[in-house]
C-alpha positions in Angstrom: 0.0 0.0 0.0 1.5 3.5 -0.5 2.4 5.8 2.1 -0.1 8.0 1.1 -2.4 5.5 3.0 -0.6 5.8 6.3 -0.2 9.5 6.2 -3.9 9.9 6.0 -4.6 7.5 8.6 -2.1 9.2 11.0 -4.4 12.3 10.0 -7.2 11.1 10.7 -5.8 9.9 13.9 -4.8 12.8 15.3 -7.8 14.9 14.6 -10.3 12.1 15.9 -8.3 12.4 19.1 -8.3 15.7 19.3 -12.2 15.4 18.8 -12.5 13.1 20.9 -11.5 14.5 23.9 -13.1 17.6 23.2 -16.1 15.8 23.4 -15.5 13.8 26.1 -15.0 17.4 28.0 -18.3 18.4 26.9 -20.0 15.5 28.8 -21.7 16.6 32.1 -20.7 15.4 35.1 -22.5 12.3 37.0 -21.9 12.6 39.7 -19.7 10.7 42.1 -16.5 10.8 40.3 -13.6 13.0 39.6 -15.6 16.0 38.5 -17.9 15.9 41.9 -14.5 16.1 43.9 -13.6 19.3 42.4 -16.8 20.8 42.6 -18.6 19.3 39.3 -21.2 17.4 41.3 -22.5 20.6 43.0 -24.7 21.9 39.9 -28.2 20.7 39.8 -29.0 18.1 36.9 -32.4 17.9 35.6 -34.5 15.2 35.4 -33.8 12.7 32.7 -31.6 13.4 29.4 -31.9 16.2 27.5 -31.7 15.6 23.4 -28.6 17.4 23.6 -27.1 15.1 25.8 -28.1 12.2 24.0 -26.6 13.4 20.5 -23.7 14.3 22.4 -23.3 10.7 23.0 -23.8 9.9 19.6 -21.2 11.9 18.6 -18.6 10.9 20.9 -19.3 6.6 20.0 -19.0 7.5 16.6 -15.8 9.5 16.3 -14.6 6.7 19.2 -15.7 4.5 16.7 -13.4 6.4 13.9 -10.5 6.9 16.0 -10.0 3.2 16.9 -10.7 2.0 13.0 -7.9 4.6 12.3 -5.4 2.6 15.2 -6.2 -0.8 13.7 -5.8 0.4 10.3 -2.0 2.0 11.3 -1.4 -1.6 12.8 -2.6 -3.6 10.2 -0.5 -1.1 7.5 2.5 -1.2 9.6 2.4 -5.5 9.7 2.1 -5.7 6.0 5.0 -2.6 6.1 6.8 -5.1 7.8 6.3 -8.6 6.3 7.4 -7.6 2.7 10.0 -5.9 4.1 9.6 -2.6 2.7 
């Protein structure tokens, strides 16, 4: 495969990670974890999800979803890199 390939993969890598965590950021707080001990937990949720909050999961699965295709892809270019020798 050419190196073209990897290039875009490492890409793609980078800016789903990138992505990634800013979405992760975005996520509200649950309660009971890290963000409650530094003061997270303190704001009043409402009841049930909001649609927001639910596409905001959607989001962050997907480009999870993305971002670990993209690793596995690197791998598998890197074995076939490496078993002809190239």
């Amino acid at each position: 495969m050419p190196i073209a390939f990897a290039y875009t993969l490492i890409v793609l890598l980078i800016i789903t990670s990138i992505l990634l965590t800013l979405l992760i950021l975005l996520h509200r707080g649950k309660g009971g974890g890290l963000s409650s001990m530094f003061g997270g937990g303190v704001s009043s949720s409402l009841a049930g999800s909001s649609v927001a909050e639910k596409n905001l999961d959607r989001y962050t699965v997907l480009v999870g979803i993305v971002w670990f295709a993209s690793i596995v892809g690197i791998g598998l270019w890197l074995r076939l890199q490496m078993s002809s020798g190239a």
